[in-house]
C-alpha positions in Angstrom: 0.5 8.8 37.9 -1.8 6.1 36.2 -4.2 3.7 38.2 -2.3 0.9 39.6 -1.4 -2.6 38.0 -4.2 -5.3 38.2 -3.4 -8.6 37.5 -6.5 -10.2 35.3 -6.3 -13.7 34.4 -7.4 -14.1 30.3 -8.2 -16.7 27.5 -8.5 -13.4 24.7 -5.5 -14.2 23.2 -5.8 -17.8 22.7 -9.7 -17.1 21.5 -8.4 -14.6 18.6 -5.8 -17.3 17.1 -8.0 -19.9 16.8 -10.8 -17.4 15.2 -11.7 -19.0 11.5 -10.6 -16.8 9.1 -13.9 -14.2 8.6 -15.1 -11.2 6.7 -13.3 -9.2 9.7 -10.0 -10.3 8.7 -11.0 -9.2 5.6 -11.7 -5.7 6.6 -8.8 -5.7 8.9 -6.6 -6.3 5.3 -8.6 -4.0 3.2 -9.1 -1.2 5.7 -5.4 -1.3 7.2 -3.4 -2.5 4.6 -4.3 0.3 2.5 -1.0 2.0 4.3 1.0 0.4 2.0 -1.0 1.3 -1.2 -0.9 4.9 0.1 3.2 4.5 0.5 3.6 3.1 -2.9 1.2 5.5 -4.5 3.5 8.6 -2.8 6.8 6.8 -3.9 5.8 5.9 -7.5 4.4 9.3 -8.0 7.6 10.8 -7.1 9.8 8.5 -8.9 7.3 8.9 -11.9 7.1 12.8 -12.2 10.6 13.0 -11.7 11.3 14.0 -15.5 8.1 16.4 -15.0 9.8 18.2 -12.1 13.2 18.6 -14.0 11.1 20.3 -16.6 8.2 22.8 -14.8 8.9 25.8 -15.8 8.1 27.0 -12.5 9.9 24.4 -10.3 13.0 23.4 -12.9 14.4 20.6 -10.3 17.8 19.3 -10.6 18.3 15.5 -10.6 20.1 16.0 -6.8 17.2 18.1 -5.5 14.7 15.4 -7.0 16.8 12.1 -5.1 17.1 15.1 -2.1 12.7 14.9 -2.3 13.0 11.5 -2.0 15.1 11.4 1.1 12.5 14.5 3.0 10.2 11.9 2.5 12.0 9.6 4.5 13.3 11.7 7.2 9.6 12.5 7.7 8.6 8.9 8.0 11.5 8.2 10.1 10.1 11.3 12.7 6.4 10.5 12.4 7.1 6.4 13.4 9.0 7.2 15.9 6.6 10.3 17.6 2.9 7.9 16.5 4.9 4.5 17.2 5.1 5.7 21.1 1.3 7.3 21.1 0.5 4.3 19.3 1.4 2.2 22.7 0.5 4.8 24.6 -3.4 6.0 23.2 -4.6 2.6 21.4 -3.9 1.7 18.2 -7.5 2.9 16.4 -7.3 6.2 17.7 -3.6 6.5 16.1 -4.7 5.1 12.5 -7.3 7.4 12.0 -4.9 10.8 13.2 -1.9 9.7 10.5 -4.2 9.0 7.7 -5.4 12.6 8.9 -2.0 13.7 8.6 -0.9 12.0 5.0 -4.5 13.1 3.5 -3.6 16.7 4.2 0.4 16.8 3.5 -0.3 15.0 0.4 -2.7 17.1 -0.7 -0.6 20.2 -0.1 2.3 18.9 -1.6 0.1 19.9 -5.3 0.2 23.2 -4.4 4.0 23.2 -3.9 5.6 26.2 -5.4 9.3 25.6 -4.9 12.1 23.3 -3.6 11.6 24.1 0.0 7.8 24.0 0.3 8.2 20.4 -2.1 10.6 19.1 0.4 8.1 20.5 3.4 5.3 18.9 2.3 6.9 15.3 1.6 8.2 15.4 4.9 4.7 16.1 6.3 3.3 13.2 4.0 6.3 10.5 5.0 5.3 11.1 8.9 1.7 10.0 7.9 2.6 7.1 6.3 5.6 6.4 9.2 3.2 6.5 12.1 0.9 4.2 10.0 3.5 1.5 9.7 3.6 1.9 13.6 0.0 2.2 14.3 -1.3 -0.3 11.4 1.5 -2.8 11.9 0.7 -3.7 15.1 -2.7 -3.4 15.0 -2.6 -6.2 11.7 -0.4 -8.7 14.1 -3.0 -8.6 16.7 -6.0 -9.0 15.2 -4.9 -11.9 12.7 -4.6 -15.8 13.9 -1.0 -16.9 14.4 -1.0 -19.4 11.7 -2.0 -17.2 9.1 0.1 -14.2 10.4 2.9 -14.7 7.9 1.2 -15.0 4.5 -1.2 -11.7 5.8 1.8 -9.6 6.5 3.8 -10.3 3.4 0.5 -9.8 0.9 -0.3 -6.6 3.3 2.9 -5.6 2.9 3.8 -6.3 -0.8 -0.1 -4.7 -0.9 2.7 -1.7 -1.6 2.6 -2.6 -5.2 -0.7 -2.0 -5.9 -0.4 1.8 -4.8 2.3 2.0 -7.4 1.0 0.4 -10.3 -2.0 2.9 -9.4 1.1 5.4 -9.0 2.2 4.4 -12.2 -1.3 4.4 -14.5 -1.7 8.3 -12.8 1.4 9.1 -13.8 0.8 8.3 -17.4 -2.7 9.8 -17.5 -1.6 12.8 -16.0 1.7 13.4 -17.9 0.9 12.7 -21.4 1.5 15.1 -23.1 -0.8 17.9 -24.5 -3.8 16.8 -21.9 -2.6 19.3 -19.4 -0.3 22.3 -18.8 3.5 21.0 -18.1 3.2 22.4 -14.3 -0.4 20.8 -13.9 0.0 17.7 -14.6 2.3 16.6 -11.6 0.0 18.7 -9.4 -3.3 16.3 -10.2 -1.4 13.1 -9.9 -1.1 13.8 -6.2 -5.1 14.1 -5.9 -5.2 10.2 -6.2 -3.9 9.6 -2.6 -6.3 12.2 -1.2 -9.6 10.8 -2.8 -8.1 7.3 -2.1 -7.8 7.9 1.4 -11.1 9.7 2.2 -12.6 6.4 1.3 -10.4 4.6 3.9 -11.2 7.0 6.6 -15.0 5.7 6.2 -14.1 2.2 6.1 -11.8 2.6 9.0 -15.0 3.0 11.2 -15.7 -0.5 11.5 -12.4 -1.4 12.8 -12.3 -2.1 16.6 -9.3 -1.1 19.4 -7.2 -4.4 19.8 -8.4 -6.5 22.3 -4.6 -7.7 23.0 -3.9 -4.3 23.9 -7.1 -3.5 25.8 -6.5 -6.2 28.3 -3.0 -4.7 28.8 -4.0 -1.4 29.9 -6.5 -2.7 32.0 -9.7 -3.0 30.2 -10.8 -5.9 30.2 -15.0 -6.0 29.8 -14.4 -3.8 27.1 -12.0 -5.9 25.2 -14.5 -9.1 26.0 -17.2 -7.3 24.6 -15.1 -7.1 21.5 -14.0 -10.4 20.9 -17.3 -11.9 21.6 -18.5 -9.4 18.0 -15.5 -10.8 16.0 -16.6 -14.3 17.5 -20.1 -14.2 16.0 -18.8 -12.8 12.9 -15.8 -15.5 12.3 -18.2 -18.4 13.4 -17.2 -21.6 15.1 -13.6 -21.9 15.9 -11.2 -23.6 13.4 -10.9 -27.7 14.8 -7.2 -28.0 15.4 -6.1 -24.5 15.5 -6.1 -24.4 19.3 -2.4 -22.9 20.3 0.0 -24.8 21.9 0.6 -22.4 24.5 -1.5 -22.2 27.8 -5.2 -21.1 26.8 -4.8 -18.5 29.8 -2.6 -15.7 30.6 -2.2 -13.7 33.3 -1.1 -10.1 33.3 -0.4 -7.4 35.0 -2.7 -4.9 33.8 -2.2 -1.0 34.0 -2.8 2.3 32.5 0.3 2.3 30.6 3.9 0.9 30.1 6.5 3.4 31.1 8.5 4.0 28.1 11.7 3.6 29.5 10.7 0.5 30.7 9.9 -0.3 26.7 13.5 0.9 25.9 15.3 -0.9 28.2 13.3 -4.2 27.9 14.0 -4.3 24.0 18.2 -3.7 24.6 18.5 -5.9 27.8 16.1 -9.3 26.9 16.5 -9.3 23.6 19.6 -7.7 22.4 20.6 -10.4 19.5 17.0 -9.6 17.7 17.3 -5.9 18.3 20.6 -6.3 16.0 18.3 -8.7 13.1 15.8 -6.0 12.8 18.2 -3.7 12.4 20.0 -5.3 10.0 16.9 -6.6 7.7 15.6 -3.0 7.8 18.4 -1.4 6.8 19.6 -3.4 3.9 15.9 -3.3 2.4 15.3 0.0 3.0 18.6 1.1 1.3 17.8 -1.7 -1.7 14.8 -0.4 -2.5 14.8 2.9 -2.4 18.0 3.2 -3.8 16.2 1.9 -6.9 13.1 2.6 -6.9 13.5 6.0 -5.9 16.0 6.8 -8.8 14.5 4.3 -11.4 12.7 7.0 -13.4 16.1 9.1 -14.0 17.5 6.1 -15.0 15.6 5.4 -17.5 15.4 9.2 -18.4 18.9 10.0 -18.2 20.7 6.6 -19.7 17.8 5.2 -22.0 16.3 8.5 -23.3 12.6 7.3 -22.5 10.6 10.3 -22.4 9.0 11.4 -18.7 5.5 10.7 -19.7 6.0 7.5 -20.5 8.0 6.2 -17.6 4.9 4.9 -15.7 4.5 2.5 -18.7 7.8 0.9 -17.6 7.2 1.2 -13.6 3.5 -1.1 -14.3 4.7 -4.5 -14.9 7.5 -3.5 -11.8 5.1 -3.0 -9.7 3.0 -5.8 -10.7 5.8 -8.3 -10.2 6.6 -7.0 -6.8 3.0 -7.4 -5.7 3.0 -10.9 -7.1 6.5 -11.8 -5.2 4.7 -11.8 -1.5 1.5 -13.5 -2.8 2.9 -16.5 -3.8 6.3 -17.1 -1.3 4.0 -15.6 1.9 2.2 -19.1 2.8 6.2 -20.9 2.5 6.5 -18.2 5.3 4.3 -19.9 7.7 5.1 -23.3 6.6 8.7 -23.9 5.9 9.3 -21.3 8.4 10.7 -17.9 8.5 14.5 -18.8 8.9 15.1 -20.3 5.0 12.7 -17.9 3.7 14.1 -14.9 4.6 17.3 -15.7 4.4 16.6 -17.3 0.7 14.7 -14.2 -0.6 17.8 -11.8 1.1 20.4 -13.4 -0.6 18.9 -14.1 -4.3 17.8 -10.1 -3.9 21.2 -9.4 -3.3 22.9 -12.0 -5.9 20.9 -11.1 -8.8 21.0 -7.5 -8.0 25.1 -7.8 -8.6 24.8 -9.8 -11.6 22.2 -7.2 -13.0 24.0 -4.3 -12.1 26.9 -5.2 -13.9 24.6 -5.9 -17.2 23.8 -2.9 -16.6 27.3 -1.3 -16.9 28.5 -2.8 -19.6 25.2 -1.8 -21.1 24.0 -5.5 -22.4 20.5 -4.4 -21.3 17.7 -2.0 -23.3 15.4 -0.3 -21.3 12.7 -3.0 -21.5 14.8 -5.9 -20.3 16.2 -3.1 -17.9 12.4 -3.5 -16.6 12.1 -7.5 -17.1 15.3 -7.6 -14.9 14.1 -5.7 -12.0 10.9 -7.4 -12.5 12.3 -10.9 -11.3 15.0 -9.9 -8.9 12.1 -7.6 -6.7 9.6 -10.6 -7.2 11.9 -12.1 -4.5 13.4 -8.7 -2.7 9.4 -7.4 -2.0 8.8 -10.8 -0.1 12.5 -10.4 1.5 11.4 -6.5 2.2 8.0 -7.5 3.6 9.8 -10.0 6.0 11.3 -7.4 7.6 8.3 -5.5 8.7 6.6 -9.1 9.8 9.8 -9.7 11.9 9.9 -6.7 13.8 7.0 -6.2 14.9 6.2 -10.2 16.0 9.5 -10.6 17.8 8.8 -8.4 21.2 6.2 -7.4 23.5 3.0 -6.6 23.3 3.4 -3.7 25.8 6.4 -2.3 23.3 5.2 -3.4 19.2 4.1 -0.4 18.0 7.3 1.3 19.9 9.5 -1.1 18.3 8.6 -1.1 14.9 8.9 2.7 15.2 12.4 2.3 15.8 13.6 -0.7 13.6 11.8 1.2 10.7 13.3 4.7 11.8 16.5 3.6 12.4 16.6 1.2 9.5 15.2 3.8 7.1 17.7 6.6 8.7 20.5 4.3 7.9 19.6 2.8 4.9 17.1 4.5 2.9 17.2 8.3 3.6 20.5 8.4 2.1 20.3 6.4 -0.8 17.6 8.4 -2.7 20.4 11.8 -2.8 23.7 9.2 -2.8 21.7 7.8 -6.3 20.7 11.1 -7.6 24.2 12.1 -7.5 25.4 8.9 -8.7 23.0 9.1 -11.8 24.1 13.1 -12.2 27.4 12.1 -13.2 26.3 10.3 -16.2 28.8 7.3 -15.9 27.3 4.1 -15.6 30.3 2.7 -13.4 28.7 5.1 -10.5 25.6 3.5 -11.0 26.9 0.0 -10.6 29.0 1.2 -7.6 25.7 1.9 -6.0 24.3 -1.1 -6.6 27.4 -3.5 -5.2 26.4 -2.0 -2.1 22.7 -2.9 -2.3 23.7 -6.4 -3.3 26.2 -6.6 -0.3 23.7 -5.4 2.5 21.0 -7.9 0.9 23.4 -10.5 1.1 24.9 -9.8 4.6 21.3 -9.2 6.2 21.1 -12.9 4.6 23.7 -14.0 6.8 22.3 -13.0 9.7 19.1 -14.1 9.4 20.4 -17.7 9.3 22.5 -16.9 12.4 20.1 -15.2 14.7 16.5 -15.6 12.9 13.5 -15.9 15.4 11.2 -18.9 14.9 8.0 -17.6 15.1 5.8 -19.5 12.0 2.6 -20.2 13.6 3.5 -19.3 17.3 0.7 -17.1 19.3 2.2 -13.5 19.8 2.6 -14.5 23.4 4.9 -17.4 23.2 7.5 -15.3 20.6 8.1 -12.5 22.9 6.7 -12.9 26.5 4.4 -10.0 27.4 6.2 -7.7 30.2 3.4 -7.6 32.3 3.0 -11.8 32.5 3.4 -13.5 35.7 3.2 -16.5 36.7 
């Protein structure tokens, strides 16, 4: 049994949204949005090496056991968000982010010693459940420690931060496939020592971070949580004039140990059953968008445009580039025209010119660099439609429950729409017929588009709203 419920009275979360924007919010972004760096490191590399794997000669992958790689490593994200998303809740949110990078530095670095299908497919799965209990841990952590009015445009560049992980995917993939620099089965092997050394670093700068004061004061710890705030205070400097939140500048909670889980559970499905159904729905659809593509965008270019394996990083840069530039200049629209019209817009021209590419595609009207230029400008706006996701899940319930919840929207929505479209792609793109293809990618378009739909029906209006006022803490009384 934990020690019993206290109720505190508390100004902490009103004094962290009106904190000026400091170099603590800068090391919260550099030191926890390297997540998504890591993530689209580990994707590009295994979209990249694809062609290498097909041709080890000690591994000899077919294109279905390459798209069957992809989906181990989203079964084991799907596992490790939902086991680190509860101990995330349950233990603290630092003491979580430092035990998945633990996790994905170790799997990843074991997946270069990989000597066949099944220990491959092990060792992806190890590496996704690092990188799924960061989304957990890091996700909430980002929402708590940033001011509400510039919550939005932080999440989406954190988020679309992806990018950058697989442009450096990308460049790693071309140095270490070229051919003649290394042996054919070495070359794969040493791209994956970029997201070890890369996140080594971050386990030093990961130091600095503090616990969450948002959820020290919830399990009852207050001085420590004060003692906290009152560093990031002298850090950020005087409080922003006019950023005071509209909400009461006090709180009062009932403070415990921990929060049951099945009081979690049941909270999400009985007070908020209409948002439970929009994260599902934005989650799925991006998750089955994008890694139906990305995931399978090396064998296409491979298998229907004949570009050679080594090269196929040259062709995933200016991608990845695109998508990282998407969330950087739509995320501050987020915050000020609001989240309704933005996601919905950015769903449904995702989904739209998806269609209308797909079937240039088909027809084959497209070469393999305006292939490129295409996906280019239809994932400038589907990475800030994709990153939207993420931001609405976890800002839409309680505190007690965020890191639990955005284990399960990004479980469930990867379960449902991405861990099957990796192998449903690589068998599409075995059969050599472009129709499959374009098959494929009508039902990308239509989940885009639908998720769209819903947004506009049931979106949450939370642009510049303290966490508190979104989704009512549990533990608040009166």
């Amino acid at each position: 049994m934990g020690a019993p419920a206290t109720i505190i009275e508390t100004d902490i979360p009103a004094r962290l949204d009106r904190l000026a924007w400091s170099g603590f919010h800068n090391l919260v972004v550099a030191a926890l949005g390297i997540t998504w760096i890591l993530d689209g490191l580990e994707v590009t590399l295994a979209g990249s090496i694809a062609g290498a794997l097909e041709q080890s000669p000690v591994l000899q992958f077919s294109a279905t056991e390459v798209g069957a790689l992809g989906s181990a490593y989203l079964v084991g994200a799907v596992l490790g968000a939902l086991l680190f998303g509860y101990l995330t809740d349950r233990f603290g949110r630092r003491r979580l982010f430092f035990v998945t990078l633990g996790l994905y530095l170790s799997a990843t670095a074991a997946t270069a010693l990989s000597w066949n299908f099944a220990s491959f497919a092990l060792f992806r799965a190890l590496t996704g459940a690092g990188i799924g209990g960061e989304y957990a841990a890091i996700n909430s952590a980002i929402q708590e420690l940033v001011p509400a009015r510039f919550r939005g445009r932080t999440d989406l560049a954190i988020n679309g931060s992806f990018w950058l992980g697989a442009a450096l995917g990308a460049l790693g993939a071309v140095a270490f496939l070229k051919p003649g620099r290394l042996p054919a089965d070495v070359g794969w092997r040493a791209a994956f020592a970029i997201g070890a050394i890369l996140g080594l670093g971050v386990l030093l700068l990961r130091r600095h971070l503090p616990e969450s004061p948002r959820w020290l004061i919830l399990h009852n710890r207050l001085p420590e949580a004060e003692r906290i705030l009152c560093a990031i205070e002298r850090r950020a400097g005087a409080a922003t004039p006019g950023a005071a939140p509209s909400h009461p500048q006090t709180i009062r909670l009932r403070a415990a140990a921990h929060t049951p889980v099945a009081r979690m559970a049941a909270a999400l499905l009985r007070d908020y059953p209409q948002r439970v159904v929009l994260g599902l729905t934005l989650m799925s659809a991006q998750a089955f968008f994008y890694n139906a593509i990305f995931f399978s965008y090396a064998l296409v270019l491979t298998r229907f445009y004949g570009v050679d394996a080594a090269a196929v990083g040259w062709y995933i840069l200016p991608f990845a580039l695109g998508n990282f530039v998407g969330p950087l200049v739509l995320g501050p629209l987020f915050d000020l025209v609001g989240r309704k019209p933005m996601i919905g817009l950015t769903y449904a021209v995702s989904g739209g010119l998806l269609a209308v590419v797909g079937w240039l595609f088909r027809t084959g009207a497209l070469d393999a660099v305006e292939l490129t230029m295409a996906w280019t400008l239809i994932f400038f706006f589907a990475s800030a439609a994709a990153s939207s996701a993420y931001l609405t899940v976890s800002e839409s319930f309680p505190l007690e429950a965020r890191a639990l919840a955005i284990a399960l929207f990004y479980a469930f929505g990867t379960g449902l729409g991405g861990a099957v479209s990796p192998f449903l792609f690589g068998m599409l793109i075995g059969t050599g017929e472009r129709s499959a293809v374009f098959g494929g990618y009508l039902v990308g378009a239509g989940l885009m588009v639908g998720a769209a739909l819903v947004e506009v029906a049931i979106g949450v209006r939370a642009e510049r709203q303290p966490l508190e006022s979104v989704a009512r803490p549990l533990s608040q009384t009166d």
